[in-house]
N, C-alpha and C positions, 0 to 999 in steps of 0.2 A: 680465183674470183677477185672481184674489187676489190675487197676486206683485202686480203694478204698483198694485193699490188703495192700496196699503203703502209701497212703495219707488221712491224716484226714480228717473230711469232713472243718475243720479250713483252712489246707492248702489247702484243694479245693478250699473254698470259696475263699481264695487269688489269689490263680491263676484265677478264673472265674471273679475274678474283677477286677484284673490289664489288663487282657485278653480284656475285655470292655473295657480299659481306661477309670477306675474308682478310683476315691480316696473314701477315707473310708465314709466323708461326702456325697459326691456323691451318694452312696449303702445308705446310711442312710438317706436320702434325699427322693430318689424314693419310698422309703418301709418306710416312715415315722417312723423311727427310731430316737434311739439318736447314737450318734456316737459312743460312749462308749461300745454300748452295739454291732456292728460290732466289734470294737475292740477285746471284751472278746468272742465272736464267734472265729473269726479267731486262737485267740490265743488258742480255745479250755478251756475257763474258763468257760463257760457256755453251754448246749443243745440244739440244735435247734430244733425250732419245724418244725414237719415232714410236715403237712397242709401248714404251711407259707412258708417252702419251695418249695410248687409242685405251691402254689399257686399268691404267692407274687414275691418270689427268683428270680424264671424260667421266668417269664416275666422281672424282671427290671433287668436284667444280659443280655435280647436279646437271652436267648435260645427256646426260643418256637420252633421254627425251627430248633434245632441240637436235639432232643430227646436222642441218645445215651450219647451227654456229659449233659444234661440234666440230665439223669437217673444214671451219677456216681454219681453229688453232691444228689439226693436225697437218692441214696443207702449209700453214707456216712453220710449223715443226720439219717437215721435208725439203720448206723452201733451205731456211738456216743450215740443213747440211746439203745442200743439193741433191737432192732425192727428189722421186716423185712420187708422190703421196699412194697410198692402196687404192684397186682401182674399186674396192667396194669394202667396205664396213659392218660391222654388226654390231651393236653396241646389247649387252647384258648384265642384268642387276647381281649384287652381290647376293649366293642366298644364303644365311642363317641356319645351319645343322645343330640341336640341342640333342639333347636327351628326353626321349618322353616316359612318360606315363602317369597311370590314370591315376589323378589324385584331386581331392573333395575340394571343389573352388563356388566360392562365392562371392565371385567380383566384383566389385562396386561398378555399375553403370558410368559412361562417361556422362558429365551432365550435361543438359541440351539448351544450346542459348537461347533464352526467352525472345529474342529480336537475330534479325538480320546483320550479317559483316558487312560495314562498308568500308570498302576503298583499298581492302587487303585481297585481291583477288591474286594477283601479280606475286605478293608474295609468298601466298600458301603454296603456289605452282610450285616458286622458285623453292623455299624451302623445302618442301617435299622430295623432290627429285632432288636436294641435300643431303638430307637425312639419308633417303635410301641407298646413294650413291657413295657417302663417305664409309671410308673404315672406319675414321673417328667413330664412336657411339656418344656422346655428348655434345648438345647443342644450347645454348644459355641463351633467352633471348633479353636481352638488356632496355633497359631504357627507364625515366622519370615517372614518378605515380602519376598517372591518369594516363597514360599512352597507350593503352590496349594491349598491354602485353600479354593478359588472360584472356581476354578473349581471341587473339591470333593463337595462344597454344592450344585451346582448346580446336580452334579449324583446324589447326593441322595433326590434330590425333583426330578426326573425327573423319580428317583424309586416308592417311595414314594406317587405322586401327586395321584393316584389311590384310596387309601384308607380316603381319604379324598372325601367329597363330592363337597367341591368348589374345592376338587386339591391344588392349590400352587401357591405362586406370590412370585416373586425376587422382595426387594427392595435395587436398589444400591446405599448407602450412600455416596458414594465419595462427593458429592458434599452439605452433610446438614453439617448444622453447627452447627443444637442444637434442643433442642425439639420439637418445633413449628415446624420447617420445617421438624422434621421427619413425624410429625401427616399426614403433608401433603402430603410425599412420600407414607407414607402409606394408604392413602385416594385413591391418585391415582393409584397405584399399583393395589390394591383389586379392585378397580373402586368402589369406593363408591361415587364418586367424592370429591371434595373441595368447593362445593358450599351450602349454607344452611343458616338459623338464625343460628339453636345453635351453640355453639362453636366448632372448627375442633377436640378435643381433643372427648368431649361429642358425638360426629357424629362417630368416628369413632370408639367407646367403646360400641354405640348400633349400629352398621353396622357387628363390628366384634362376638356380644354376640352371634348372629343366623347364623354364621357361622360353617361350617367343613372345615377348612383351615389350612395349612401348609406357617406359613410366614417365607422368608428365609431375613434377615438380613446382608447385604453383610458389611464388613469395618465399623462393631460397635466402634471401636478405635477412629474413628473420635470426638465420643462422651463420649467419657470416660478423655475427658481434666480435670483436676480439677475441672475448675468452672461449668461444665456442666454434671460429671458423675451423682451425685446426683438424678437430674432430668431426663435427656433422660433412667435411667433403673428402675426409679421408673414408667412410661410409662410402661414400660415393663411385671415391674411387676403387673401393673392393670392390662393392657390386659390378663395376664395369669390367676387375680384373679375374673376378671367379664366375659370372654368370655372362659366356658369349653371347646368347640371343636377347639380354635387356639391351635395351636402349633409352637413353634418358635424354629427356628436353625439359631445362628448367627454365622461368622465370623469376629474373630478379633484379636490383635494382644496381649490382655488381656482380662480376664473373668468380665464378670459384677456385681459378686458379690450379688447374688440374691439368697436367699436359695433353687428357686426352679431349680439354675442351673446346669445341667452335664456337663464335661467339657471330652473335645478329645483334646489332643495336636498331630496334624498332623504331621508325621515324615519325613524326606528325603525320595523321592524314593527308593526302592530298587538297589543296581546298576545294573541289569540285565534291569529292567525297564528303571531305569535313560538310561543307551545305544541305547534303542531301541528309546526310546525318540530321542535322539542325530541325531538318525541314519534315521528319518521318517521328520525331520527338515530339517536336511542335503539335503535330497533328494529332498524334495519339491522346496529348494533355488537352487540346481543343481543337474539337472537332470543325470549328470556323478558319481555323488558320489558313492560309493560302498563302504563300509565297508567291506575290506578284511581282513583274519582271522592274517593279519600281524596287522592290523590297531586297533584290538579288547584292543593290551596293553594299547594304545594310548588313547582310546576310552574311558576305563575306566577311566585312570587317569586322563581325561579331566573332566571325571563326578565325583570324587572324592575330585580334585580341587575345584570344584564350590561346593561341597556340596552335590550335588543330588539334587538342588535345580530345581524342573520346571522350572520355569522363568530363572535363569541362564545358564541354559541349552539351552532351545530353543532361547534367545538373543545371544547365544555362535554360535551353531548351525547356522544362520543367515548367519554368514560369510564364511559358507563354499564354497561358490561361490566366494573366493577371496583366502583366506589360507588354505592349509592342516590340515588336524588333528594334523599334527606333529610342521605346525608354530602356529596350536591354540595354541598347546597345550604350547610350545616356551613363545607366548604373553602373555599364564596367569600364567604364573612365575615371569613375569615381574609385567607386570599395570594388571591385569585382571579384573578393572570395565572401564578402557580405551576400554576394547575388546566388552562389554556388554551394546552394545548400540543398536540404528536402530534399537526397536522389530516393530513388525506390527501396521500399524495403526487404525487399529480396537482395539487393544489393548486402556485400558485407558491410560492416558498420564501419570500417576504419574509410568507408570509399561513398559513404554516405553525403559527406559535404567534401568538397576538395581542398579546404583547410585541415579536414584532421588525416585525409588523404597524404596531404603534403606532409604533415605533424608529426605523421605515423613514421616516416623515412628521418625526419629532421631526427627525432628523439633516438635513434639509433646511432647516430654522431657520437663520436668523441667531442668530448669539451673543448677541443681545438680544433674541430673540423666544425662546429657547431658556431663558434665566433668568428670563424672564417666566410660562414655559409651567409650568415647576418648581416656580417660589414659589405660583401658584396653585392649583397641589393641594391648600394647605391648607385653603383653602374647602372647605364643607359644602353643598350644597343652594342653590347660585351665589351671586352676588354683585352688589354693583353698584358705580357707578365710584370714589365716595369708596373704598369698606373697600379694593379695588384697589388705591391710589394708596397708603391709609395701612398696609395690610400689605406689600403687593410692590412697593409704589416703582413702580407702573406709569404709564406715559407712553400717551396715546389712541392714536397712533398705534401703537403697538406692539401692545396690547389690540387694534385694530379688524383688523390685520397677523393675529394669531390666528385673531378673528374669520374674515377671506377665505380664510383656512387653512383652514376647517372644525373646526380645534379648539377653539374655544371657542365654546357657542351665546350666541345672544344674543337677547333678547325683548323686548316692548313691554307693561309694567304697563298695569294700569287706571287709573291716574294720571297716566300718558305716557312714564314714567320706564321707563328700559332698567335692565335684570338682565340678568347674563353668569352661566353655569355651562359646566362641564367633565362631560362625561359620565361614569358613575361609572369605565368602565374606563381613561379617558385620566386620568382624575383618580390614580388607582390609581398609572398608568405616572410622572406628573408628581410624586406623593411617592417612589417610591421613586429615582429622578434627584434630587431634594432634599438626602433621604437621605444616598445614595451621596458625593454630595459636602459631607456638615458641614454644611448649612444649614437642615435641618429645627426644630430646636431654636428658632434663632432666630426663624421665621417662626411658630414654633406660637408663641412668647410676645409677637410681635406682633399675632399673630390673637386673644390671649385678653384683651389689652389694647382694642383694638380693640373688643371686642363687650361685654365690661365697661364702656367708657365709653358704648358706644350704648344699651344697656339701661341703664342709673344715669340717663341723660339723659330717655330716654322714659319710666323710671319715676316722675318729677316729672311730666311731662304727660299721665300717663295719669289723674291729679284732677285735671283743668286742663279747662277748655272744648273744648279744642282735640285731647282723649283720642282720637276717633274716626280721625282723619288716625294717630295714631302707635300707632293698635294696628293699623290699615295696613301703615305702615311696620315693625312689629317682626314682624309675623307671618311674612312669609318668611324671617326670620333664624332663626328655631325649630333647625333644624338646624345653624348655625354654632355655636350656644348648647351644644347639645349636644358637639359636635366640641372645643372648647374648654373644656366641664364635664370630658370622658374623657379628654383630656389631662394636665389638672390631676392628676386623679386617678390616671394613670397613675405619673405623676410624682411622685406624693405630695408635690404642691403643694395640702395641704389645706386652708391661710388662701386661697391662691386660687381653689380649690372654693369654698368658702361666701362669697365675695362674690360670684362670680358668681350663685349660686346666690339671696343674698338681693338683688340688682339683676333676676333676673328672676323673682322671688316674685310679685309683683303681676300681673305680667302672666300669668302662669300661674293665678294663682289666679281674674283674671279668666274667663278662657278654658275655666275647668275642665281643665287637664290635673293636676290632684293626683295619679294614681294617677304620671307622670311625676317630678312636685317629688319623693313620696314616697319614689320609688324611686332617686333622687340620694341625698335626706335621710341613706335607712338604709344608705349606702356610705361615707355622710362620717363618719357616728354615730360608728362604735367609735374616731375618731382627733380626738372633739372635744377630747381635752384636751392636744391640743399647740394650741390656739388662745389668743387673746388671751382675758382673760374677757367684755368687752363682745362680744366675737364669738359667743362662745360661747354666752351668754343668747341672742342674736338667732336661732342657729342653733335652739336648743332651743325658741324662741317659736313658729316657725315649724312644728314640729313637734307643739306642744300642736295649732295650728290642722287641722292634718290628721288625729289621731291618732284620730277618731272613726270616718275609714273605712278604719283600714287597722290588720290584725289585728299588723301587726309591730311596732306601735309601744305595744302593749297589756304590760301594764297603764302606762298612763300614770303613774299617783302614781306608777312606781318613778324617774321624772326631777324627783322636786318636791324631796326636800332638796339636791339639785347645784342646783335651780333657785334653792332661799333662799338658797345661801350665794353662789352669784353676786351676785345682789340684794343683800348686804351690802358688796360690791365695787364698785357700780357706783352712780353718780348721779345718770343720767339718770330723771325721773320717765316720762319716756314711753316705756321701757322696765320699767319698775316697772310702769306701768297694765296693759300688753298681758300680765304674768305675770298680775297679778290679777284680770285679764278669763278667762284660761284656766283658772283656779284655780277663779274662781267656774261656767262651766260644766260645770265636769269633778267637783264637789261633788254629794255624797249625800244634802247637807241645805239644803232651801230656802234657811232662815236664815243658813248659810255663804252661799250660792249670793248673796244679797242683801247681804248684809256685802260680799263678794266685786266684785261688783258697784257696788256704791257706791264704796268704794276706788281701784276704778277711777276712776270718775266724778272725784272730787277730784282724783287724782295728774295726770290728764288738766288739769282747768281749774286747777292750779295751773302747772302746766310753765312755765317759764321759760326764755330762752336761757342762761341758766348753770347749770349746765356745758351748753353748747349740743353737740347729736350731730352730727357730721361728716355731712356731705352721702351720704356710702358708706352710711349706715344706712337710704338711699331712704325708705320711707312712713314708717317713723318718727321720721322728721323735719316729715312734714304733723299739724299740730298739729291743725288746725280736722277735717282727715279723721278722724283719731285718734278726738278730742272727738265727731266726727258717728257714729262705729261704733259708739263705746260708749254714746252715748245709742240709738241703731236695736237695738244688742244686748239692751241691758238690756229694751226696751221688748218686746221678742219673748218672753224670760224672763217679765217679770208679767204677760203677755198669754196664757201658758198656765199658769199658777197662778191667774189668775180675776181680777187685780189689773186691772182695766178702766182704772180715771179715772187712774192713774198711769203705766200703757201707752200708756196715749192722749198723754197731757202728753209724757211723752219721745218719743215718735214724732214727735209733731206738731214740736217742738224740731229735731230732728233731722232732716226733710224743711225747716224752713227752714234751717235752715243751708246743706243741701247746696244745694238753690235758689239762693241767697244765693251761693252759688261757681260757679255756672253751668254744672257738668257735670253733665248730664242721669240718667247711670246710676248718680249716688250716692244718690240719691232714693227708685231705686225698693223696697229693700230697707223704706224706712218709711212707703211705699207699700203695704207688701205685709200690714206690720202693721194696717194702718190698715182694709185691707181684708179682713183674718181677723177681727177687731173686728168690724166691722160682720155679717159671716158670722155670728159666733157669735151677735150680737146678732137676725140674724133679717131684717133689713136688706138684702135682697138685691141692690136698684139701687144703693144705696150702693157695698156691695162687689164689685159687676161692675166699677163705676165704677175704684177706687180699685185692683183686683187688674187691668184692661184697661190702664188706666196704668204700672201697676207694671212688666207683660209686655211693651207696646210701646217701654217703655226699655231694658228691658234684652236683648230679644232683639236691636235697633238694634248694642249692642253685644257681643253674644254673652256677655251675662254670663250664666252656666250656672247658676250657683250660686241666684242670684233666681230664676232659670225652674222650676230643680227647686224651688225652696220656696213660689212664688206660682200657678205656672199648675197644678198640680194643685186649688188652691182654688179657682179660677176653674172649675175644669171640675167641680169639686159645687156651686159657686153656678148656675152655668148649668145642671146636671141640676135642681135644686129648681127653677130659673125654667119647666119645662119642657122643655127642649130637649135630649132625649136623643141626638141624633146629633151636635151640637157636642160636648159633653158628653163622650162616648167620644169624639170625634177630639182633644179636649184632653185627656184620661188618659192616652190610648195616646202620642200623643207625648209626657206627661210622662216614662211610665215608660220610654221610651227614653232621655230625657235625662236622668234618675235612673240605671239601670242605666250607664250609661257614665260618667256622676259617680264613682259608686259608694259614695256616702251612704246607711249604710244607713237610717235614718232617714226623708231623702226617697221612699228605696226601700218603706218598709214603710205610708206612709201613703197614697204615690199605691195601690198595693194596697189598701188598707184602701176608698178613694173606690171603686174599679174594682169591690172587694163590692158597694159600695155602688150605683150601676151596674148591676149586675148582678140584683140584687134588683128595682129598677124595671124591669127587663125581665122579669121572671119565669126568669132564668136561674138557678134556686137552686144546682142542681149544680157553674156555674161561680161562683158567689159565694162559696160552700163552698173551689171551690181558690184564688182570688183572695187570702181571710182564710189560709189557710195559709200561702201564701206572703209574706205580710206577717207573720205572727208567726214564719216560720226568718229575716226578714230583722231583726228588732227584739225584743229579747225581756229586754235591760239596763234595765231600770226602774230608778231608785234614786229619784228623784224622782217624786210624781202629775205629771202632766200633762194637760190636756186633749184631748190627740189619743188619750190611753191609754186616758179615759173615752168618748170617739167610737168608736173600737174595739172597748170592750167590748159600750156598743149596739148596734154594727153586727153583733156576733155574738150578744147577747142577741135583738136579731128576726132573723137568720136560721134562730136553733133555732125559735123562734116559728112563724116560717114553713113553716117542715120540721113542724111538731107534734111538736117533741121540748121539752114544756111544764116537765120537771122541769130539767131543763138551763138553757133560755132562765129559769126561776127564779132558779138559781145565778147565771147570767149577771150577772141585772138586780141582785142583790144585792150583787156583785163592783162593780159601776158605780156606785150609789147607795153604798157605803163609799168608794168613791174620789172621786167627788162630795165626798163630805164636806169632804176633805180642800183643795180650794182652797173660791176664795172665791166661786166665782161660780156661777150656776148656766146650764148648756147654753142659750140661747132659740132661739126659729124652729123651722125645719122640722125642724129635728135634732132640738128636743125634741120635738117632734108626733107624730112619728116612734115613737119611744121610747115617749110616753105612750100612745099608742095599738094598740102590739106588748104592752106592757105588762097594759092591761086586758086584751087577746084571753086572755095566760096564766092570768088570775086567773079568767075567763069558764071557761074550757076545763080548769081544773084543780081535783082537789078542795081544800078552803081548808086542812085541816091541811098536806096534801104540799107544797101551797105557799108554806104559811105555811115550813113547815121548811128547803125547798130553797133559800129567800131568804134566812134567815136564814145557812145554811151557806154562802151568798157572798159575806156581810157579815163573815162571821169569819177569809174567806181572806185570808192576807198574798198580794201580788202575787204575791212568789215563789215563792211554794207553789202560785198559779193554776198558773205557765207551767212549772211543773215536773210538773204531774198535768193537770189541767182543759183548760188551753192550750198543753199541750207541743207542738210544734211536729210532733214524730213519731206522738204518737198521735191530733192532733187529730179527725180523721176516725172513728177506733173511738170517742171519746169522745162525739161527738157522739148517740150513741145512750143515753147517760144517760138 
């Protein structure tokens, strides 16, 4: 079959056991194995036998009941020794032979859950065909208070009870305290009673030997204290070794440690489940509720909030007879175990509010698992074993002690490397224990130290060769970064806002989260001038670099005279260049723009280590990076002013450099020039060439910023080559990756291309909204440009094409003044294009109208176009000119 064409039967076997939620002891345990010798299976070091496969495998894996995937691990079990598989199978259950006879039972009932299971259908299947199918007799299901662990045991004794001859007794442990008094839950549960000479232990080891019974063990945790785990699972393990037909499934909030045990750690609901949960709560507490498909954002994020935790869910839920979805969801931003109270009172008491839910598990900690559980609240979005050790002083054992608890999760990166997190609502319970006892303070300004030195570190490697591995590494800190940005700020620690802030500059800016940086930026703003002045500059540098897409940082010039007089304070030229880098793009006049520009260039190849910048100033301390931006900048500047042989010279400069420093995605930025150059010139292999390059670097590293500026070119070099269906799938996902940038700029020209596009298709209708919505997104001209004059042709031949001839006149007249104004003229398809919309007007119009109508769009200033001609709002009526 397909499956085995593909997968060894090693890697089958891993997936069929992780698929059970099985670890390797676990498999090795059921099939009395050693562990070792699972291991060299999986890993395909050794053969399996094909018999022990149909016959051992298939059952302690819970496939007896799936025969198709059944029959891929044994076909890849035949494949691995060159066999061919049976040419038919039979797969049957293990059965259970006890001892019987007739003896006075008075069982306790299983109890019957007041509500419906959601979202565990999948795994009562799976577990069941577990149980039945392992030799093991021991199955634990694990996991954090409030995750349904009783309620899943209870479905699957309720599935289950059948195949047993006594069926099934729940015994609920909330209230034993140790081994005796379990004997005697479990005396009465079973009904064997509690009465007799022998001893209760003895009574109920020959009560249960002649037994067929499934005992379900509710809140084993209770009895896993130190001084009591010992004994209440050494219990356990007699009954499993003197009574063949029990079977035991406990839950708890740790395994008991028993070599005959399997272990399921119960996951969060799904969130399609987790909602409908939400939503079957809801209704019951108010019979108005409705879940409308407005309400379904809300819905989620309320069940994301909490986890997917059942119980936080339905104590959520609770209140919807008092608050919206929308003030739930409001509250659990705030306090959200303040919100998670009042559950039902049939509910046990310790599960009534999910603070004492949580409380209940906390206070069974040791005193050093308990100041470990605390300090790591102040983690954001988990963590891994260093930030651990250097925020909370954590010791492995103690961490891994959590871990077995079920409080802390723990996972396996794609790099091998382990990440711990705290769910968000134990995380919640574990700050405000911090809190409460005086220690919060300290640990938020060890956490904020901590992730400041990790980003300052990875901000020097992120222009290093080795940039790939540590934007790895920094990416799932994103959240810590934050947790310790809102700290600061809470705190009105604003010199410690803005280093962190400029420590994770780069890596953001990589990554395109701007609309993020920016919304930091404008909270520090109004308190920059309690900072140092070097700080100060850097913070405001930072801010020219974003202030093109973001309306709150407008008008820019009103930060340029704080900007000069900083700059008379300070020494560093390579802070002086990155002012007059932002100076010169943010200029109304070429000439500035170019003055501006060069300035840079010098203060750059002058810099020197004295006054050399403190290592905190991250990338403006890389000299050669500095030098390569501003040569790639400048080149992109006379590259849309017409300045060809000069664009070219600093491009070409600036792609050896970054070469020359052997990270890949500094490159493709004069890459990208290199290949609009060529585009403009007409050159189209070239510039596939040079814009394919550009995009396979920097998408490598998810640099956003290149992709929004280069792969929209690529996708009109590719439409002119022909190939209009790559063409539109490189636009469309430009402009996704533009629109979530939120440049308007990139935004208004992948538009402009998309006209463009759309015209080759003969879709004029949608070309028409295409060009609108690229001029409500770009419509600041202060300098000509060449994307301006692209623009204007692209709507000079759409009127053309519409036969609206006196318009497309205006149009082409508007385009040819603008033309004027750089140095170069359009070549290639684009001009062909043009020249040939062009004659169609002169062909199809009389020669005074259009002599007139040309003339009237050579006299238009830009801004009088996009205020009348090209306004944005009436473009559509106008087009009937």
């Amino acid at each position: 079959m397909a499956l085995t064409e593909t997968l060894s039967f090693g890697t089958l076997l891993k997936q069929m056991r992780k698929r059970a939620g099985m670890t390797q002891r676990d498999l090795a345990s059921a099939l009395d194995y050693s562990d070792s010798l699972i291991s060299s299976l999986e890993k395909s070091q050794c053969l399996p036998n094909l018999e022990a496969v149909i016959t051992r495998f298939i059952p302690a894996l819970g496939l007896q009941d799936e025969p198709a995937t059944a029959a891929h691990l044994i076909e890849a079990a035949a494949a691995a020794r060159g066999e061919r598989p049976p040419a038919s199978i039979t797969f049957q259950r293990t059965q259970q032979f006890v001892v019987e006879e007739e003896l006075e039972e008075h069982k306790e009932p299983l109890p019957l859950p007041p509500t419906k299971l959601f979202g565990r259908d999948g795994e009562v299947h799976q577990l069941c065909n577990r149980m039945l199918g392992h030799s093991g007799r021991l199955l634990t299901l694990l996991g954090p208070p409030g995750i349904g662990k009783t309620r899943l045991a209870l479905a699957l004794a309720v599935q289950l009870q059948v195949h047993y001859r006594q069926g099934a007794v729940f015994v609920p442990l909330a209230a034993v305290g140790d081994a005796v008094t379990l004997v005697s839950a479990i005396l009465v549960a079973t009904g064997a009673g509690a009465a007799g000479h022998k001893p209760p232990r003895d009574r109920m080891i020959e009560f249960l030997r002649r037994q067929s019974l499934l005992v379900v063990l509710d809140n084993f945790e209770q009895l896993l204290a130190p001084a009591l785990v010992g004994e209440a699972a050494a219990l356990v393990a007699d009954m499993l070794a003197q009574c063949p037909g029990v079977v035991v499934l406990t839950t708890s909030r740790e395994r008991l440690h028993l070599r005959a045990e399997q272990r399921y750690r119960v996951p969060p609901l799904p969130l399609a489940a987790a909602a409908a949960l939400f939503t079957a709560r809801a209704t019951a507490v108010n019979a108005a509720f409705a879940a409308t498909d407005a309400d379904r954002p809300t819905l989620t994020a309320i069940c994301q909030r909490l986890d997917c935790l059942p119980l936080a869910i339905e104590l959520c839920a609770a209140q919807s007879d008092l608050l919206s979805p929308a003030q739930l969801l409001a509250q659990l931003h705030t306090h959200p175990l303040n919100l998670l109270i009042e559950g039902a009172h049939d509910l046990p008491p310790r599960q009534r509010t999910l603070r004492t839910a949580i409380g209940h598990s906390y206070h069974l900690l040791s005193d050093e698992q308990r100041t470990l559980f605390r300090r790591l609240g102040v983690f954001a979005g988990g963590f891994d074993l260093r930030a651990a050790e250097m925020v909370a002083n954590a010791d492995v054992s103690t961490l891994r002690s959590l871990v077995g608890k079920s409080l802390v999760h723990v996972e396996t990166t794609v790099t091998g490397a382990q990440r711990f997190l705290l769910l968000e609502t134990l995380r919640e319970f574990a700050v405000e224990q911090l809190h409460a006892r005086g220690e919060e303070t300290e640990m938020r300004q060890r956490h904020y130290v901590t992730y400041l030195q990790l980003f300052r570190t990875g901000d020097s490697h992120l222009r290093r060769p080795e940039a790939a591995a540590w934007l790895a590494r920094l990416e799932p800190e994103q959240d810590n970064v934050r947790a310790a940005l809102q700290w600061a700020l809470d705190e009105a620690r604003y010199e410690d806002a803005a280093w962190l802030l400029i420590a994770v500059n780069w890596f953001w800016f990589l990554r395109g989260n701007w609309y993020e940086e920016s919304r930091w930026l404008a909270q520090l703003l109004p308190h920059r001038q309690e900072l140092a002045s070097e700080l100060c500059l850097a913070l405001l540098i930072i801010v020219y670099a974003y202030a093109r897409s973001f309306e709150e940082f407008q008008p820019i010039d009103r930060y340029t005279g704080e900007v000069m007089q900083l700059l008379e304070v300070c020494p560093h030229k390579q802070l002086h260049a990155s002012v007059w880098h932002f100076i010169a793009v943010y200029s109304s006049d070429f000439s500035e723009t170019a003055a501006g520009f060069e300035r840079a260039l010098a203060l750059v190849r002058a810099a020197s280590d004295e006054p050399a910048l403190g290592a905190e100033f991250c990338l403006w301390t890389d000299h050669d990076f500095l030098l390569g931006t501003q040569l790639s900048a400048y080149a992109a500047c006379l590259l849309e002013q017409g300045e060809f042989g000069r664009a070219a010279t600093l491009a070409m400069e600036s792609l050896t450099l970054f070469r020359t420093r052997g990270n890949p995605y500094e490159s493709s930025d004069s890459l990208g020039s290199l290949g609009r150059l060529a585009l403009l010139q007409g050159n189209l292999s070239q510039a596939q060439a040079f814009l394919g390059e550009a995009i396979t670097v920097a998408a490598s590293f998810s640099y956003q910023e290149v992709l929004c500026a280069v792969q929209p070119l690529l996708g009109l070099a590719t439409l002119y080559g022909g190939d209009m269906a790559e063409a539109q799938r490189l636009l469309h996902e430009s402009l996704r990756l533009c629109l979530e940038l939120q440049d308007k700029f990139f935004v208004a020209r992948t538009f402009t291309y998309l006209a463009e596009l759309a015209m080759w298709q003969g879709k004029l209708n949608q070309a028409e909204q295409w060009l609108g919505q690229s001029l409500i997104y770009c419509t600041d001209v202060r300098i000509y440009k060449i994307f301006e004059i692209e623009r204007l042709c692209v709507a000079a031949r759409l009127a053309a094409a519409q036969q609206r001839y006196q318009r497309a006149a205006m149009l082409f007249g508007l385009a040819e003044a603008a033309h004027s104004q750089v140095h170069h003229a359009i070549g290639g398809p684009q001009r062909a294009l043009a020249d040939a919309a062009l004659a169609t007007v002169r062909e199809s119009s009389d020669p005074a109208l259009f002599a007139e109508a040309f003339m009237v769009g050579q006299q238009l200033l830009f801004e009088e176009a996009y205020a009348t001609l090209l306004a944005p709002g009436s473009a559509l009526s106008l087009t009937q000119t």
